[in-house]
N, C-alpha and C positions, 0 to 999 in steps of 0.2 A: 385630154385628161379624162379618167375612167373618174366615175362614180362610183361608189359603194351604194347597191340599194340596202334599204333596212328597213326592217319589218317592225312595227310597232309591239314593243315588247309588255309582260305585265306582271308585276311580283306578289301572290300571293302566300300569308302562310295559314295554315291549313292543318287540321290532326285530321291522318288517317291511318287507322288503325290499331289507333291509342298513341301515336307518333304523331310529333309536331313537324310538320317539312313546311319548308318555302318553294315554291314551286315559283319557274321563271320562265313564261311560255308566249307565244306571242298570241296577241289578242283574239284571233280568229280560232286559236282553238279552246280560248275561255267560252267564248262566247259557243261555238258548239258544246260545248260540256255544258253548260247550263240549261241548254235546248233540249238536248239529250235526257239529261234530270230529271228536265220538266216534263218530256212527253211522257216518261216512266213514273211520276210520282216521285221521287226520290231526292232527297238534297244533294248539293255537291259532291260531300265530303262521302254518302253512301255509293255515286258513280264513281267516285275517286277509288273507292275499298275495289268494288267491283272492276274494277277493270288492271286495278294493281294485281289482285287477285287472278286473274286470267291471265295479264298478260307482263307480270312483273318479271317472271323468273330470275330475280335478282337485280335487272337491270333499273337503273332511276326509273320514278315513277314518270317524269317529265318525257321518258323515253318510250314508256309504257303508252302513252297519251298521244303523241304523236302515231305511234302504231296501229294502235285503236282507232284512228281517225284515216290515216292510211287505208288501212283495211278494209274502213267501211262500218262506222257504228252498228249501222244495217245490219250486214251481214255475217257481222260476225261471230259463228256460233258458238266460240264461248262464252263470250259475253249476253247471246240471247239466251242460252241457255240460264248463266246463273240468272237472269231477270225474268226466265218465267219459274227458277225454282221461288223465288220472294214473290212469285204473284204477280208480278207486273208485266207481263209481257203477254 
């Protein structure tokens, strides 16, 4: 018999960008996004703008997030870029 693995999931809700979303992502990328935040100065719901921002083009933000983590928060230069236009990078 197969197993189903399952990844610890986490539901938050959250306004970004003057929007209320529930975002439903699994816990390893909450906890990078807070890491993230935090190395930038920035709260959640600001890396949450920023990366919608870069990397939404319409698609869910949850989708957005995952990308952004893909990618490489690192390296990715739109996102480094909008965090040195705010100063923080």
């Amino acid at each position: 018999m197969l197993h189903r693995i399952t990844k610890p999931m986490a539901t938050r809700s959250i306004v970004v960008n003057g929007r209320a979303q529930t975002l439903i992502m699994e816990d390893a990328y909450w906890r990078g996004l807070e890491q993230v935040a935090k190395e930038n100065e920035l709260t959640l719901a600001e890396i949450l703008e920023i990366v919608d921002a870069a990397l939404g083009n319409g698609d869910e933000l949850s989708s957005a997030l995952r990308a952004f983590f893909t990618r490489g928060p690192c390296d990715d230069e739109v996102v480094t870029n909008m965090l040195a236009k705010q100063g923080k990078r």
